[in-house]
FIBA-722397 format. One record per residue: residue number from 1; x, y, z of N, C-alpha, C in turn. Coordinates in nm, 4 decimals. Each point is the difference from the previous one (the first is absolute). Last residue first. Layout:
REM FIBA-722397
+-----+----------+----------+----------+----------+----------+----------+----------+----------+----------+
!   n !       nu !       nv !       nw !      cau !      cav !      caw !       cu !       cv !       cw !
+-----+----------+----------+----------+----------+----------+----------+----------+----------+----------+
! NUM !        X !        Y !        Z !        X !        Y !        Z !        X !        Y !        Z !
...
+-----+----------+----------+----------+----------+----------+----------+----------+----------+----------+
//
This chain:
REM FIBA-722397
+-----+----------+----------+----------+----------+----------+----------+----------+----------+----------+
!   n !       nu !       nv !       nw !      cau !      cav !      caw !       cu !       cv !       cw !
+-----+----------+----------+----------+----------+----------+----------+----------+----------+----------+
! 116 !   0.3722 !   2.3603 !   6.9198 !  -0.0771 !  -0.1319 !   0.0925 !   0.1410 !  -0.0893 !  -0.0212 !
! 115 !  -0.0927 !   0.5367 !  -0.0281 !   0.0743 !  -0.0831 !  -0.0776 !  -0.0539 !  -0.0824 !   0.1047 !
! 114 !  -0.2772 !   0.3849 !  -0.1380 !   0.0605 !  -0.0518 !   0.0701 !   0.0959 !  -0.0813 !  -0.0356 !
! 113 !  -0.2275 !   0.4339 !  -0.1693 !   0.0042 !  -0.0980 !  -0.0650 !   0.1110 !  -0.0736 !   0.1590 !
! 112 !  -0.3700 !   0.4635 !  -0.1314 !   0.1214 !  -0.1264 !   0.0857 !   0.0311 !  -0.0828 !  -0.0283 !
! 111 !  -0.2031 !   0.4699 !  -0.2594 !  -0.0690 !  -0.1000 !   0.0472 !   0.1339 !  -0.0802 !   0.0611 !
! 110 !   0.0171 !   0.4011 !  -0.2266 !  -0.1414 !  -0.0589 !  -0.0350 !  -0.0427 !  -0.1217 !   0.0850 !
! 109 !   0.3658 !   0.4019 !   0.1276 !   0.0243 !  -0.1617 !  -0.0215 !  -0.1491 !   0.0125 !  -0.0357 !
! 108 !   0.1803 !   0.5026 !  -0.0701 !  -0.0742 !  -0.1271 !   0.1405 !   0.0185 !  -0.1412 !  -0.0391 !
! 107 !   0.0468 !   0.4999 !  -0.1949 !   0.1022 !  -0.1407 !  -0.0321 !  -0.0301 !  -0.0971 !   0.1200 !
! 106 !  -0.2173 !   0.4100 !   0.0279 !  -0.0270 !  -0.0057 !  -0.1517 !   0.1120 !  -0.1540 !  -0.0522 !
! 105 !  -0.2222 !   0.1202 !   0.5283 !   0.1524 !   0.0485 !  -0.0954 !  -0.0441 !  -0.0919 !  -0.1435 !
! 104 !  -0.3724 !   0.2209 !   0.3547 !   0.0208 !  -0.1436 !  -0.0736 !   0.1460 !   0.0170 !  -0.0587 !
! 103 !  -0.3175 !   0.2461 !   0.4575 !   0.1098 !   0.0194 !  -0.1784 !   0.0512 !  -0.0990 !   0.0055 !
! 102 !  -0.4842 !   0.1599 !   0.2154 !   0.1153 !  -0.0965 !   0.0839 !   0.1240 !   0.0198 !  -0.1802 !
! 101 !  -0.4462 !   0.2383 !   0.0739 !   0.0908 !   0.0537 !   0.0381 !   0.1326 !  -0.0890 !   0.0370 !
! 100 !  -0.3771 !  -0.1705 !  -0.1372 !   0.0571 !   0.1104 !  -0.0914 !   0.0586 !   0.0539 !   0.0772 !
!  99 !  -0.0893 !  -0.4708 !   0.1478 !  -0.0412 !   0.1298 !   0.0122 !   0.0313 !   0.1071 !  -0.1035 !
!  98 !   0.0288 !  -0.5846 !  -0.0575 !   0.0336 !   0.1168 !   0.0582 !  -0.0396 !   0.1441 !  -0.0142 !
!  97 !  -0.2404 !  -0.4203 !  -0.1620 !   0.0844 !   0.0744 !  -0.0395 !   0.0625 !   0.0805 !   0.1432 !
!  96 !  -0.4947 !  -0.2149 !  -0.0678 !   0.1201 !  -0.1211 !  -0.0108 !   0.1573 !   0.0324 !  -0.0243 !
!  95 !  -0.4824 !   0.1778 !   0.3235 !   0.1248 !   0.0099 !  -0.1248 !   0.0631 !  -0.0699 !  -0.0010 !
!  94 !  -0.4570 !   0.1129 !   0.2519 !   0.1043 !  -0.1029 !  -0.0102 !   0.0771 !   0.0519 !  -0.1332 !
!  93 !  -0.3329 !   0.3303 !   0.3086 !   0.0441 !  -0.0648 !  -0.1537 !   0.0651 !  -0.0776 !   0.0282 !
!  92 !  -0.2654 !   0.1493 !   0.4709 !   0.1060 !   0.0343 !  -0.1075 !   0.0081 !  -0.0957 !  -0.1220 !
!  91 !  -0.2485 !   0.1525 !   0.4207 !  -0.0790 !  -0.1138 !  -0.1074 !   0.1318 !   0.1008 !  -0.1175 !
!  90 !  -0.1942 !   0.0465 !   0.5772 !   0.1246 !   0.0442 !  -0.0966 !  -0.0273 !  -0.1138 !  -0.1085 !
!  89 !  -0.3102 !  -0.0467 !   0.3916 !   0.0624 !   0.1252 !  -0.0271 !   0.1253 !   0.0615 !  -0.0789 !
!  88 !  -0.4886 !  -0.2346 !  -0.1114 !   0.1357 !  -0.0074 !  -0.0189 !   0.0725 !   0.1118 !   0.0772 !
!  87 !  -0.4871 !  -0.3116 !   0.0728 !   0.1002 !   0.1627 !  -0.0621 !   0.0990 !  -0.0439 !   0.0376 !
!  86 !  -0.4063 !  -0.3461 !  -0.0814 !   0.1186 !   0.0114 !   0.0058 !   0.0557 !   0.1294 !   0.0344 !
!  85 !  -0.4423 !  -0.3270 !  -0.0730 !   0.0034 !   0.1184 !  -0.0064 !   0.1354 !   0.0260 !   0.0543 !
!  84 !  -0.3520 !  -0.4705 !  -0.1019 !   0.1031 !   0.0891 !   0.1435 !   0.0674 !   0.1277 !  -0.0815 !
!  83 !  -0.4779 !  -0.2121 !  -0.1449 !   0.1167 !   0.0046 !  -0.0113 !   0.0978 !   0.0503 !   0.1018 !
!  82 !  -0.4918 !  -0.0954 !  -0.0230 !   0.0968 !  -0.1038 !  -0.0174 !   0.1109 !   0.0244 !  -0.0657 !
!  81 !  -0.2631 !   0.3585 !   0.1160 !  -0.0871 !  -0.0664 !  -0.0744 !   0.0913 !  -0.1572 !  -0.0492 !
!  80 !   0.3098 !   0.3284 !   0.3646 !  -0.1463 !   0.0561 !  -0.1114 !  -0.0554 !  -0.1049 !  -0.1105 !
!  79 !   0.4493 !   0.0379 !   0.4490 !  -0.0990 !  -0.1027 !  -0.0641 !  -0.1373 !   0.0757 !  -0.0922 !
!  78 !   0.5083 !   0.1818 !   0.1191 !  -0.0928 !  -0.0331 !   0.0670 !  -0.1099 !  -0.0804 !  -0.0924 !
!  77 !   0.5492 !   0.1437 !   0.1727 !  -0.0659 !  -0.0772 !  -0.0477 !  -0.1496 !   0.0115 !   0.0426 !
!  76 !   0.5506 !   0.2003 !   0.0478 !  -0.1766 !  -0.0237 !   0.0484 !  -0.0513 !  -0.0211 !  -0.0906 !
!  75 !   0.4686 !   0.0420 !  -0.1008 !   0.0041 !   0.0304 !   0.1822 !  -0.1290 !  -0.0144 !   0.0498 !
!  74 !   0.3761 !  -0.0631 !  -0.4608 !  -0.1673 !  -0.0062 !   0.0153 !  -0.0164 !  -0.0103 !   0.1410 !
!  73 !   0.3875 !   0.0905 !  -0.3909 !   0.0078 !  -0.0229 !   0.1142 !  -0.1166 !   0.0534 !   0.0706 !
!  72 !   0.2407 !  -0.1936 !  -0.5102 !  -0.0966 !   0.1211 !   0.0694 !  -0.0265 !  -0.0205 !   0.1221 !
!  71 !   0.2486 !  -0.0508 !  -0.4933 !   0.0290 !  -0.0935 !   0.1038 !  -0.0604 !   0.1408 !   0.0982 !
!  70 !  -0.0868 !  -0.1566 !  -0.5209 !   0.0071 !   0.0996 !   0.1335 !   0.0633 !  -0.0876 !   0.0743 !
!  69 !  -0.0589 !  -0.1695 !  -0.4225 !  -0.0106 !   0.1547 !  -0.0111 !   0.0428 !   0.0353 !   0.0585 !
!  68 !   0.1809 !  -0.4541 !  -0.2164 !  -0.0738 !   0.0717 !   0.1176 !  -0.0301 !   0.1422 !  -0.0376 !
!  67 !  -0.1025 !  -0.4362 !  -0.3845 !   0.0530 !   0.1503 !   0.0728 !  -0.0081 !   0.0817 !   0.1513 !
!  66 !  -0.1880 !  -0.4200 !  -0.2048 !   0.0982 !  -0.0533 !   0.0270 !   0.1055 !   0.1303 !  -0.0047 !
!  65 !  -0.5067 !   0.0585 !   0.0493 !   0.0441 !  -0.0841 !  -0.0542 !   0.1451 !  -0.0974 !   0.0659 !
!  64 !  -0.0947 !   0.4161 !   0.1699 !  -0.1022 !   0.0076 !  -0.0749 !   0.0579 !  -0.1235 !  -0.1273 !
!  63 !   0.0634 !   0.1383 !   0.6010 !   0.0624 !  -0.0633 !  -0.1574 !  -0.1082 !   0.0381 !  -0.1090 !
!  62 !   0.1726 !   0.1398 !   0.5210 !  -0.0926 !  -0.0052 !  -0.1196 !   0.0136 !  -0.0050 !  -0.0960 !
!  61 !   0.2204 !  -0.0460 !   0.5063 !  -0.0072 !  -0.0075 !  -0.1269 !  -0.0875 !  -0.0249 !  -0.0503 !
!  60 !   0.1092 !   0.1171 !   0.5687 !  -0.0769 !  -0.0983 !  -0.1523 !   0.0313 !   0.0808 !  -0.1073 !
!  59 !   0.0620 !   0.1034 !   0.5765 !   0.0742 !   0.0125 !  -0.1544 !  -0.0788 !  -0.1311 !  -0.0757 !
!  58 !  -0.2245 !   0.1482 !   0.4555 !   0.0989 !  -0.0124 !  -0.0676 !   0.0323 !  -0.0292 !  -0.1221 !
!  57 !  -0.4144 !  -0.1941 !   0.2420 !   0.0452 !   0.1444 !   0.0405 !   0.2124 !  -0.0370 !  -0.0706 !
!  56 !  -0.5738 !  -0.2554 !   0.0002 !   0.1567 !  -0.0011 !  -0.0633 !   0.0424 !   0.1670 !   0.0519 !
!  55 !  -0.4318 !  -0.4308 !   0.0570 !   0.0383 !   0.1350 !   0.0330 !   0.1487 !   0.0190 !  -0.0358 !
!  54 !  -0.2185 !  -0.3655 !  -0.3145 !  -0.0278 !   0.0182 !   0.1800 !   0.0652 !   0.1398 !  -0.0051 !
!  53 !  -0.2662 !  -0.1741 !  -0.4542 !   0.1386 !   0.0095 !   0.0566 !  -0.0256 !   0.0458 !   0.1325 !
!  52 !  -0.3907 !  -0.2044 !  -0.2128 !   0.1678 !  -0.0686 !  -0.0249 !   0.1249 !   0.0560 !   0.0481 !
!  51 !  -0.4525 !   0.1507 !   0.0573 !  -0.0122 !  -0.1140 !  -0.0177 !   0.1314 !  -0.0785 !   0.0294 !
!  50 !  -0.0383 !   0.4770 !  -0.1187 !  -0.0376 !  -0.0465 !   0.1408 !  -0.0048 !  -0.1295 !   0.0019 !
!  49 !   0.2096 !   0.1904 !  -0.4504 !  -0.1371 !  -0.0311 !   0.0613 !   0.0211 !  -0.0239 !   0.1563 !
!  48 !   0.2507 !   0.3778 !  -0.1892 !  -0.0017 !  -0.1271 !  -0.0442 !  -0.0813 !  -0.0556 !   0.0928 !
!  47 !   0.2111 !   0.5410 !  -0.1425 !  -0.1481 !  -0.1110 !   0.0450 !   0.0433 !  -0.1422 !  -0.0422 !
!  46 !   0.2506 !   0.5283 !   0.0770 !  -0.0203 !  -0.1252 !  -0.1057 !  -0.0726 !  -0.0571 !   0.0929 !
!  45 !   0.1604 !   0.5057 !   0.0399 !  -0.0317 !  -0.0650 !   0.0331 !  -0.0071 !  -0.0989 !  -0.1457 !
!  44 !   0.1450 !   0.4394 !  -0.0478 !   0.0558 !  -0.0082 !   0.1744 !  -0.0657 !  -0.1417 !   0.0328 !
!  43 !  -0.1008 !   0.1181 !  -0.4931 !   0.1142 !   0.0718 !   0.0509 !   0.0625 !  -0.0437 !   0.1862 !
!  42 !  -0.2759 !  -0.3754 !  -0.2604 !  -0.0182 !   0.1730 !   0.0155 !   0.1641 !   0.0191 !   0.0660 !
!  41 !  -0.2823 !  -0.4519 !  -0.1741 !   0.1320 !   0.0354 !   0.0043 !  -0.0224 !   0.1697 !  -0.0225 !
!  40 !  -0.3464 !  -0.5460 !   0.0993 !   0.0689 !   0.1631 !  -0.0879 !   0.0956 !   0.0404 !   0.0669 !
!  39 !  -0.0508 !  -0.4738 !   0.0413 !  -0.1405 !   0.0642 !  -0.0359 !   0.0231 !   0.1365 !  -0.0550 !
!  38 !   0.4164 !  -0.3327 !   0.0392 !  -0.0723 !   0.0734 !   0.0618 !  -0.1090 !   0.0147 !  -0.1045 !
!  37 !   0.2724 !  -0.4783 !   0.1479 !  -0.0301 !   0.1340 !  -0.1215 !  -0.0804 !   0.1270 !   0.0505 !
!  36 !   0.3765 !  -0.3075 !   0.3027 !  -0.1300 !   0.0240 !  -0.0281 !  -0.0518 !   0.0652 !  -0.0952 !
!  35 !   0.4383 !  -0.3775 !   0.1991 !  -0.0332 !   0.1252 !  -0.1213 !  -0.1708 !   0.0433 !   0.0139 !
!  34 !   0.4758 !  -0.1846 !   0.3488 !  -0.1277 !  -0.0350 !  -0.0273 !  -0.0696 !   0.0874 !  -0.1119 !
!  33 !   0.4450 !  -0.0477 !   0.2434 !  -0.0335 !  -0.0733 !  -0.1146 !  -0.1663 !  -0.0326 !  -0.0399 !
!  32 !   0.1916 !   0.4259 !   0.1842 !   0.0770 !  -0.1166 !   0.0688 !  -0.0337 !  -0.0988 !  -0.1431 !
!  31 !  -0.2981 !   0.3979 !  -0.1266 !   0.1142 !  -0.0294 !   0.1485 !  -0.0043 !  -0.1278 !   0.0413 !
!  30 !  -0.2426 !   0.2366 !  -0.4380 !   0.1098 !  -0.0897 !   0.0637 !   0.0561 !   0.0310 !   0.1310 !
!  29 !  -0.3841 !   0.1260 !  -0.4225 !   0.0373 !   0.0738 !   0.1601 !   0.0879 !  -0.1143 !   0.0540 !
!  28 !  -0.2408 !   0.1105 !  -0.5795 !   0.0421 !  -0.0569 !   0.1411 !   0.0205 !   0.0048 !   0.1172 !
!  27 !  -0.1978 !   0.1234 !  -0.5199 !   0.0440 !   0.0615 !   0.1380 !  -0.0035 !  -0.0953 !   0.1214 !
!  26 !  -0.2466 !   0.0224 !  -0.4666 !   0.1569 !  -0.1361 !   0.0169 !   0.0715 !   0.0503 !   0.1232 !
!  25 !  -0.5337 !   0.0599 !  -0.1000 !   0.0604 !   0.0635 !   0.0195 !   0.1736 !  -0.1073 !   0.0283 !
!  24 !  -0.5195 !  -0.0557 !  -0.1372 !   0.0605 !   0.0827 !  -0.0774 !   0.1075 !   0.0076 !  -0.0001 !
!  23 !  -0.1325 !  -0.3308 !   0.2515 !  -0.0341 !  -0.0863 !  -0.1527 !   0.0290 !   0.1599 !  -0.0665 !
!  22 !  -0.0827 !   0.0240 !   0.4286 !   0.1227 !  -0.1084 !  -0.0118 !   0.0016 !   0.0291 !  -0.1017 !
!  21 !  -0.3946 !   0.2174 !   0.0506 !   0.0716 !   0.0987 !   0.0581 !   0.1957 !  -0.1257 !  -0.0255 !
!  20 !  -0.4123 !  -0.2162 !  -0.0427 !   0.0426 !   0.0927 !  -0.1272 !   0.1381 !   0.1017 !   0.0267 !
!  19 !  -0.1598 !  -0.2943 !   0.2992 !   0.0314 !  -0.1108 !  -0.0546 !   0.0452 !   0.1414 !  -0.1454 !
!  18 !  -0.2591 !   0.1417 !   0.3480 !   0.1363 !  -0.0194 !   0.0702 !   0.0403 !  -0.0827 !  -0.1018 !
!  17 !  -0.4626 !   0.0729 !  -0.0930 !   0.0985 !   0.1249 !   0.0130 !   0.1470 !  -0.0475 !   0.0114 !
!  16 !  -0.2418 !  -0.3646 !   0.0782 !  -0.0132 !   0.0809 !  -0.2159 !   0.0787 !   0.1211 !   0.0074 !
!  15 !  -0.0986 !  -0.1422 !   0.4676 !   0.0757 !  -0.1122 !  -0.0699 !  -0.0108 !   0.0426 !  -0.1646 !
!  14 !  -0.3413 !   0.2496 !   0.2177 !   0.1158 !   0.0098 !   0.0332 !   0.1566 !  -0.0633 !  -0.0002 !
!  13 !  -0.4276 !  -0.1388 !  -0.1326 !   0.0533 !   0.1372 !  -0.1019 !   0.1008 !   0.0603 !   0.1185 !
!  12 !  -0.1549 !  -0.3960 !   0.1627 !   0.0324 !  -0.0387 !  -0.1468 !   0.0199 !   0.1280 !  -0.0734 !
!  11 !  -0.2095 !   0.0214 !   0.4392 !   0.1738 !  -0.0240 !   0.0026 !   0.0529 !  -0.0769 !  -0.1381 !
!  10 !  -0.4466 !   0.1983 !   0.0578 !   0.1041 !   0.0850 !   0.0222 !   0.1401 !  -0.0064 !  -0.0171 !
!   9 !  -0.3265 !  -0.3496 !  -0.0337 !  -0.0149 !   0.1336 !  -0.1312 !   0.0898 !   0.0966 !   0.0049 !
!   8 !  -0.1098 !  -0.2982 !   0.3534 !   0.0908 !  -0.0562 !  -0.0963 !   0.0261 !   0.0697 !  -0.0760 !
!   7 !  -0.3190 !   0.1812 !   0.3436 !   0.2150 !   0.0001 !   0.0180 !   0.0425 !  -0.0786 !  -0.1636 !
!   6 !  -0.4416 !   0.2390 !  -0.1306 !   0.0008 !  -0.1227 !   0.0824 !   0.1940 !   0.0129 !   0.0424 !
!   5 !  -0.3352 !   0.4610 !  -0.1728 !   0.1548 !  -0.1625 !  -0.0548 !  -0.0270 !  -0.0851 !   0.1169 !
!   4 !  -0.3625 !   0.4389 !  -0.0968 !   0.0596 !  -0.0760 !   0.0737 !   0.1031 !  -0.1379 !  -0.0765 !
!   3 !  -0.2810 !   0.4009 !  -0.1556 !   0.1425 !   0.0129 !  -0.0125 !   0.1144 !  -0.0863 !   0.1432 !
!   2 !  -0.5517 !   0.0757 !  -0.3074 !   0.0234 !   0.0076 !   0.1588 !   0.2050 !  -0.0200 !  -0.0171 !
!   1 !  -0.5058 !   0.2103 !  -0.2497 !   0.1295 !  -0.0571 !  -0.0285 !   0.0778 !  -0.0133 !   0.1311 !
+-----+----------+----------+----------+----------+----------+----------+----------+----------+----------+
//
């Protein structure tokens, strides 16, 4: 039994791989205006294909859909089995609310109303 692949062979299950890995995951990566889906998503690191996204240092957002999660700040980058490879050095929650500790007065205006 011999366990030789021809390149095409290779680079067609590798293209199947990378096409599934899109096709599971609604996780995003945004900086500036450009959007990349990620490959996977760990505690201190994220992956998006080598292919497509170029080298990135600094603040980005991670979306999961049309929800932000994070907003996370990424300093090295490395390349493993066609993917570029990310750490985070800081990868904080996005919130849509003020802090708990910030105090809300119980008679607050609901909302502004301008005069035009």
């Amino acid at each position: 039994m011999t366990t030789f692949l021809s390149p095409e062979v290779k680079a067609g299950l590798e293209a199947a791989r990378k096409q599934s890995l899109r096709k599971g995951s609604r996780l995003r990566v945004h900086t500036g205006e450009d959007i990349y889906p990620l490959l996977d998503f760990g505690s201190n690191t994220f992956a998006v294909d080598a292919d497509v996204a170029p080298q990135m240092r600094g603040l980005v957002d991670i979306y999961d859909g049309g929800r932000h999660l994070y907003q996370a700040l990424i300093v090295t980058s490395t390349e493993e089995a066609g993917q570029r490879v990310f750490e985070f050095k800081r990868n904080t929650m996005a919130a849509d609310r003020p802090a708990l500790d910030f105090y809300a007065e119980p008679d607050r205006p609901k909302g502004l109303l301008t005069s035009q």
